[in-house]
N, C-alpha and C positions, 0 to 999 in steps of 0.2 A: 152647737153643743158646747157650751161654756164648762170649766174646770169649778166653777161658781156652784155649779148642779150639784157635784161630786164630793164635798169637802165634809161629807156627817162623817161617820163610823162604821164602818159596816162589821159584819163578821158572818164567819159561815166554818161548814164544818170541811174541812179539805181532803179527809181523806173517804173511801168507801164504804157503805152501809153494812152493818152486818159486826158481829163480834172480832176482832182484831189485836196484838200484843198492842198495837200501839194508835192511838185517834189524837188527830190534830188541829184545834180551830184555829183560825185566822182573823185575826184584828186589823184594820189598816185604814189612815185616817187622821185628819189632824185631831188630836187629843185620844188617841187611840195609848197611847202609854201614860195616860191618866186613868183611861178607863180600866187598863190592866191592873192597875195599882191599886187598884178596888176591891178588886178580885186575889191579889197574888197577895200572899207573904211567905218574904224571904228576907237574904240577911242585906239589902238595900232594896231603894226603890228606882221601878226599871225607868221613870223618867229621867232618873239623873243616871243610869246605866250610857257607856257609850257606845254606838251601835259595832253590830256585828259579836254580842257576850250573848253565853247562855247563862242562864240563872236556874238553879235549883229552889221547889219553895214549894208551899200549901196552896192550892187554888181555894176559896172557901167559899160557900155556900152559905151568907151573913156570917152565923156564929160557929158555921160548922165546917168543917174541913170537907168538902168532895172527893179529892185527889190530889197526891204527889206530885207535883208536872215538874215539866221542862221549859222555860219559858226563852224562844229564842229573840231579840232585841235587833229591829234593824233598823235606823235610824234615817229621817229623808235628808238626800235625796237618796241617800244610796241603799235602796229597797228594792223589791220590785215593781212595787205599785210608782216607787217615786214617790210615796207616804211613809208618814214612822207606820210601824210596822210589827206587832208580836203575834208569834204564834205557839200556843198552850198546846203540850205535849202531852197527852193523857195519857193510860193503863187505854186500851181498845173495848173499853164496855160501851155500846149502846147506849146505857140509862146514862152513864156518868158524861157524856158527850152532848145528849139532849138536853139533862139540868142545867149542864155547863153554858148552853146556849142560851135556857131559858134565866139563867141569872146576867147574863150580859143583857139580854132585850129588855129585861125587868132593867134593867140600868139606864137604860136609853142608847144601846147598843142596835144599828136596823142591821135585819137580816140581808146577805147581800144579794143581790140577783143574779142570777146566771152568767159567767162571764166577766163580773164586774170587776176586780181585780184585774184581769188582763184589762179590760175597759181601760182604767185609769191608769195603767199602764201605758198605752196607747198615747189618754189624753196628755200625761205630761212628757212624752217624747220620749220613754224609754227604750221603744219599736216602735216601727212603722208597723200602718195595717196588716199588710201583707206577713208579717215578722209575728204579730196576734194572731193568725191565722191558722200559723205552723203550729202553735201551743194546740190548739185542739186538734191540729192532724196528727201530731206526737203525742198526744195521750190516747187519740183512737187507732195508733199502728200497730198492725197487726201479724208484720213479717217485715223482710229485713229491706225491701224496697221501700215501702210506706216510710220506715223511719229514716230512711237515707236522706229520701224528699223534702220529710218535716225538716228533718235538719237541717238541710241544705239552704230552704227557703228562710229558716231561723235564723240560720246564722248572715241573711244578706239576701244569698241569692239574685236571681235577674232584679230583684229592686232595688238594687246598688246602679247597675246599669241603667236601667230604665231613668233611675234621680237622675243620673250623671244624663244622658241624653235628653232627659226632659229638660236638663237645665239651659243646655244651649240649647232646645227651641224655644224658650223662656225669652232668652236673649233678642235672637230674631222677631219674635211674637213683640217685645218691647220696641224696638227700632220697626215693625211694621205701624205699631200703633202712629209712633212718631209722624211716621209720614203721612196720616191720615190730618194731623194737626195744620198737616201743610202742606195740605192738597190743592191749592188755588196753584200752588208754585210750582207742581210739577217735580218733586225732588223724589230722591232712593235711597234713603237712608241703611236699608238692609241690601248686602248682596246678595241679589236673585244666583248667581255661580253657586256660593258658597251654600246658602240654603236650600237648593236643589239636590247638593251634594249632603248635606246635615239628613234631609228627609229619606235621601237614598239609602243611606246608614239606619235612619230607622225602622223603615221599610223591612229593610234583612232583615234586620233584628228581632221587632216583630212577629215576620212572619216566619221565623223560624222558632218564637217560642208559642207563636197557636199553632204551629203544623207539629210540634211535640203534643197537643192535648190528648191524642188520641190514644197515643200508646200510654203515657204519663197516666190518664185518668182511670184505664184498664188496670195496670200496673199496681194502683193504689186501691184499687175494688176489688181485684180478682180478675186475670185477664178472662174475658167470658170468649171459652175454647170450648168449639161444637163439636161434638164427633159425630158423621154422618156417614153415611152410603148407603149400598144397598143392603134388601133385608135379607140376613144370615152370613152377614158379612163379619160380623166376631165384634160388634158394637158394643153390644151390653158386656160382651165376654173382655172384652179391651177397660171398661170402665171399669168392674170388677177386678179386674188386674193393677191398672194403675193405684187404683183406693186400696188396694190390700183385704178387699171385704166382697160378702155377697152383695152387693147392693143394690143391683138388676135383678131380675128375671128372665135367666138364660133355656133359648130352648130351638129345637132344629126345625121347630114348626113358622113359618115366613109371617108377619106380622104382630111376632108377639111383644114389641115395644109400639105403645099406641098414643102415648102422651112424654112429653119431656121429663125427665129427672135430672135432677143437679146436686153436685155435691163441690167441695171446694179440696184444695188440693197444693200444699207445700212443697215446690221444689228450689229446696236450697235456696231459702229467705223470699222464693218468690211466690204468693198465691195465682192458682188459677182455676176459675170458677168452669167446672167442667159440666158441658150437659149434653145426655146421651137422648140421641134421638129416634122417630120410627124412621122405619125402612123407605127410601125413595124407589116408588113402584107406582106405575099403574095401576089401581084399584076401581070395582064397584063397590066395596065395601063402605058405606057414607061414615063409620068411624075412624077407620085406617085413613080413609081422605081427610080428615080431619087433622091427625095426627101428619101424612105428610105435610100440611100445608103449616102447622109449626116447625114442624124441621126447616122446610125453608124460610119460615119468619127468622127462626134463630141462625139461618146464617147469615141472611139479611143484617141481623142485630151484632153477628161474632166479630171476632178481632182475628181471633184463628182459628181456623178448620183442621180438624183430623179427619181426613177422610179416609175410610177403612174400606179398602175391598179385598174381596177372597181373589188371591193369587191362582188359584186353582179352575176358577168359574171364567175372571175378566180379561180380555187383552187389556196391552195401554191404550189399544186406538180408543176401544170401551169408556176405559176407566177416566182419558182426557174428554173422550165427547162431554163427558156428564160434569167434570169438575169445571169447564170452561167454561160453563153456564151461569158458575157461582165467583167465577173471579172480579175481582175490583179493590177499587183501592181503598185500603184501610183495612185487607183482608189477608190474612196472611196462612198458605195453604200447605199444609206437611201430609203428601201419601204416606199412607199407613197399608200395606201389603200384608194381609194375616194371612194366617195359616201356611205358613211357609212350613212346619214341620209334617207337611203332605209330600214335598216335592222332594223331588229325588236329588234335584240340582241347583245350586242358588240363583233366583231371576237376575236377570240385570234390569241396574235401574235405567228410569226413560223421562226422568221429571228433575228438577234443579233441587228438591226439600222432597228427600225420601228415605224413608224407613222400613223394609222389611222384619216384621217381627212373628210370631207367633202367642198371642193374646191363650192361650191356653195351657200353652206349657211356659209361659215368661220369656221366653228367647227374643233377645234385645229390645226388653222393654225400658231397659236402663239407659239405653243408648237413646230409646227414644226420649224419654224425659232429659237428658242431656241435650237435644235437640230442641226441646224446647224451651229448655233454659237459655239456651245460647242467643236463639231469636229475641225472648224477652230481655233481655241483656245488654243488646247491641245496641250501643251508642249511648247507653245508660248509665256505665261502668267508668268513666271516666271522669274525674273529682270536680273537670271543668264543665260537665254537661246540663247546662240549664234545662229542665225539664217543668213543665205545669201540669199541675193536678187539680188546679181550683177551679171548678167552673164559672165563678165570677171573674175571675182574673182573664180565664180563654174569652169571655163575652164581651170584657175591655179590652181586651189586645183586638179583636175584630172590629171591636167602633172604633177604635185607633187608627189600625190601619185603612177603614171607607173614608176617614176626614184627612189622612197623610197623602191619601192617592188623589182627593178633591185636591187638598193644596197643588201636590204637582203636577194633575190637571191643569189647574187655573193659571202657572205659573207659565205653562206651553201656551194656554189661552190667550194670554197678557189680559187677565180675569180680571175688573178693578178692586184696589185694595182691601177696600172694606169688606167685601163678599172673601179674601182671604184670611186678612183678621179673624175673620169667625170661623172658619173651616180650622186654622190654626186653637183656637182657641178650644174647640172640639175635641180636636186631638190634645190636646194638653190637661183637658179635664178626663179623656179618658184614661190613660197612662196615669194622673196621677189618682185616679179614686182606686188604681191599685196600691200603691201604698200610702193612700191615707191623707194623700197632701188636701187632696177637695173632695171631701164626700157629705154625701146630705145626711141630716140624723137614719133616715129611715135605714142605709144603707151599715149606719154600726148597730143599729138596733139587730139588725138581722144578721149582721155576723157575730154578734157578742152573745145573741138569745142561743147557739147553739154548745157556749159552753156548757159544763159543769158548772154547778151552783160549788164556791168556793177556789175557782180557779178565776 
């Protein structure tokens, strides 16, 4: 994808649909402050403006004035596009925002595509891919993890590292080719030590940011938190409580949650996608059977379990037979003890993540959402903690690390060269199509098609 593609005009409307104090389009493009100066009058023209001024002036519609704007002037390279750059500040009307756009296309102004802007951003090295990425994770964050992430990845994130690593296998990858030049002779011009030792390092690295995707990807979705046990265990009456609302169908009759419900759930910047399920029982019932066998789909699928039993009904030996069932990794499991406001005496706990509360009268339901902050938290919380949310990125980091573990396979093997040439070279295309270094069109087509039209 050449920069040759990208050099018309584009423009689009940047801010949201719908009436607003204030609607903003965006110009950007070489000859983009010619085309403004079409449009604008004011007390200079913005091509001889120098960038980073705002100008006050008439936008006009040929002979007629449309609107008052603001016109702000940003000059290439130092834009965001990396293009000169104006964007018209209008009154937030609808109509005045559409004319506005239909007298630029009437100019020969092209509307821009989805994304385009960050696009050529991208193209002329303003950010890495991955750095593009973030822009539409930060305009779709939706709590205070989500934005932590976008940021983080924005501002660098593991694709400072990964450059910095990928550069010295760049190195090696170089000095392997060498000595394929001069293969009759027998020579080594790469140290097998040394790159053995490079691969080990990325190895870790690697696999310590796809063993983050699971939490990282929950984190930025809604962690998807099941509340199960058995039926009249205080389920629905637990989901009700946490939500603040009726949102269930509470009732002392045993099967009366028959299908999942979901709702989502803010604790302290962090979502968690909570869904309450039917009762784990034996049944003839062929709909209730139906209904158990989603509860266990959904904790198949969860991240973390509430499991809620009545304190009154279950021993632990009970309550562990049946959670043990569902334990595994990637699973993460908090007893939930209801109906404590029965017993005469406070249980003691018998499990590592446990909560006694009472879902009916609130008695440390606080504590428990506390608990659950704290596990989605850990390891999260600290400014150096690289974390992945992208699922293209995790999909790279795993072809990364099947061609890093080929190499030093082969390297135990004394594999011949060229079969590790390419193994190397594998790995170095997959690392760099995360941020951008070698990607096929198809591949920015499909990250750029999911912005916003005017970002």
């Amino acid at each position: 994808m050449s920069l040759s593609e990208y050099c018309d005009v584009i423009a689009a409307i940047a801010t949201p649909a719908g009436p607003g104090a204030l609607g903003i389009i965006r110009l950007s493009g070489e000859g983009a402050l010619e085309y403004a100066d079409r449009v604008f009058r004011g007390a200079r023209r913005l091509a001889t403006s120098q960038g980073n001024r705002l100008h006050v002036g008439l936008f006009m519609d040929s002979d007629t004035v449309l609107d008052q704007v603001v016109a702000s002037v940003y000059k290439s390279p130092q834009s965001f596009t990396g293009d000169d750059t104006v964007e018209f500040s209008f009154h937030g009307s609808p109509y005045i925002l559409q004319r506005a756009m239909e007298v630029l296309v009437e100019l020969g102004v092209r509307p821009a595509r989805p994304g385009e802007f960050t696009q050529r951003a991208f193209l002329h090295g303003k950010l890495d891919l991955s750095q593009a990425e973030a822009i539409a994770d930060l305009i779709a964050a939706e709590s205070r993890t989500s934005h932590a992430f976008a940021m983080q990845q924005l501002r660098g994130g593991y694709s400072q590292k990964l450059s910095a690593l990928r550069s010295e296998l760049i190195n090696f990858s170089a000095l392997i080719e060498l000595e394929l030049d001069f293969s009759e002779e027998d020579v080594e011009f790469a140290n097998r030590e040394q790159l053995k030792n490079l691969l080990h390092s990325l190895h870790q690295e690697i696999s310590q940011l796809a063993g983050s995707f699971a939490l990282g990807n929950a984190l930025k979705k809604g962690i998807h938190t099941v509340i199960a046990g058995q039926p009249n265990a205080g389920k629905s009456t637990l989901l009700n409580a946490l939500l603040n609302e009726n949102r269930a169908i509470v009732s002392d009759i045993p099967g009366t949650t028959r299908d999942t419900i979901e709702e989502m759930i803010n604790i302290k910047g962090i979502q968690f996608r909570l869904v309450d399920t039917a009762g784990l029982r034996q049944t003839i019932d062929s709909i209730e059977q139906q209904g158990v066998q989603k509860t266990i789909e959904e904790i198949n699928k969860g991240v973390l379990l509430l499991y809620v039993y009545d304190v009154t009904t279950m021993t632990p030996a009970e309550v562990m037979h049946e959670v043990e069932g569902f334990v595994r990794d990637g699973l993460h499991v908090i007893l939930v003890g209801n109906k404590t406001d029965l017993l005469a005496s406070a249980p003691e706990p018998f499990y590592a993540q446990q909560r006694f509360v009472s879902a009916q009268n609130g008695l440390s339901l606080d504590a428990l959402k506390e608990d659950m902050y704290v596990w989605a938290s850990a390891g999260t919380s600290s400014a150096d903690a690289m974390v992945v949310t992208n699922v293209r990125h995790y999909h790279a980091l795993i072809s990364a690390l099947q061609s890093i573990e080929l190499v030093q396979q082969g390297l135990l093997d004394h594999t011949p060269t060229d079969l590790l040439a390419s193994d190397l070279h594998s790995a170095l295309d997959a690392i760099g199509s995360i941020v951008g270094i070698i990607s096929p069109n198809e591949v920015l087509d499909a990250v750029f098609s999911r912005f916003c039209i005017g970002k």
